[in-house]
Structures are given as C-alpha cells and as structure tokens.
N, C-alpha and C positions, 0 to 999 in steps of 0.2 A: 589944385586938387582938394576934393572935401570928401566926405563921407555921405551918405544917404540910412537913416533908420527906417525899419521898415517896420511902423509903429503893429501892425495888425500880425505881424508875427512875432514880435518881440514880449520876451517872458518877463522883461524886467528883473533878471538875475542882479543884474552892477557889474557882469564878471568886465565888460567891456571896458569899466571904469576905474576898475583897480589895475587895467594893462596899460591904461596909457600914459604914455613917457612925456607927456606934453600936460597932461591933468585936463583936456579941453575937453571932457566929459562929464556931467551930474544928473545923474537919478533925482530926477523932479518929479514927482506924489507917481504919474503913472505912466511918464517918457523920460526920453532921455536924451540931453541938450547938450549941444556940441554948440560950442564956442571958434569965435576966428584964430584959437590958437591950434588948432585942426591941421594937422602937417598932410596929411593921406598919406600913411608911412603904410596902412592898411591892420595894425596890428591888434585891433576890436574887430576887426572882420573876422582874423583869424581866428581868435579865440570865444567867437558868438556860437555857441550851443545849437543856436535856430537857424542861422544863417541871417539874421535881419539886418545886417549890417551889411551895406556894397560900396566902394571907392566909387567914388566920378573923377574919373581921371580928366 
C-alpha cells in the first residue's frame, strides 16, 4: 500500500506531515514527498483539508 498526492489540488498546508506516525512525509519547496517508510495506514488522507491525498491499496 502507498499513498497517491494529488499535486494540482494540493495546498501545501504540511498538516499531512505533522500526522504522520511513520514521519515518511516532507514538505519540499512546493510538493510533498512520501518516502518507502509509507505504511498506508491512510491517516494524511484523513486529515487533508483538499482531499489530495488517496491510498492505493
């Protein structure tokens, strides 16, 4: 399982990246980079403002 961003929706808040329990998230100048420590727990989905964020299960 990974995550998908959905760069052309996304605000670039960081809130995605202060929830995640795994830290496999960083706010780089104007995306936001998910790393293989990526569980798809889904809990940046949940808490994205925009919705830019979807599991690939």
């Amino acid at each position: 399982m990974s995550i998908n961003v959905n760069r052309y929706k996304c605000g670039y808040c960081g809130a995605c990246v202060g929830v995640c329990p795994e830290g496999a998230l960083e706010l780089v100048e104007t995306f936001i980079e998910v790393d293989n420590r990526c569980t798809g727990c889904g809990i940046c989905a949940k808490i994205c403002p925009v919705g830019a964020i979807e599991v690939i299960r």
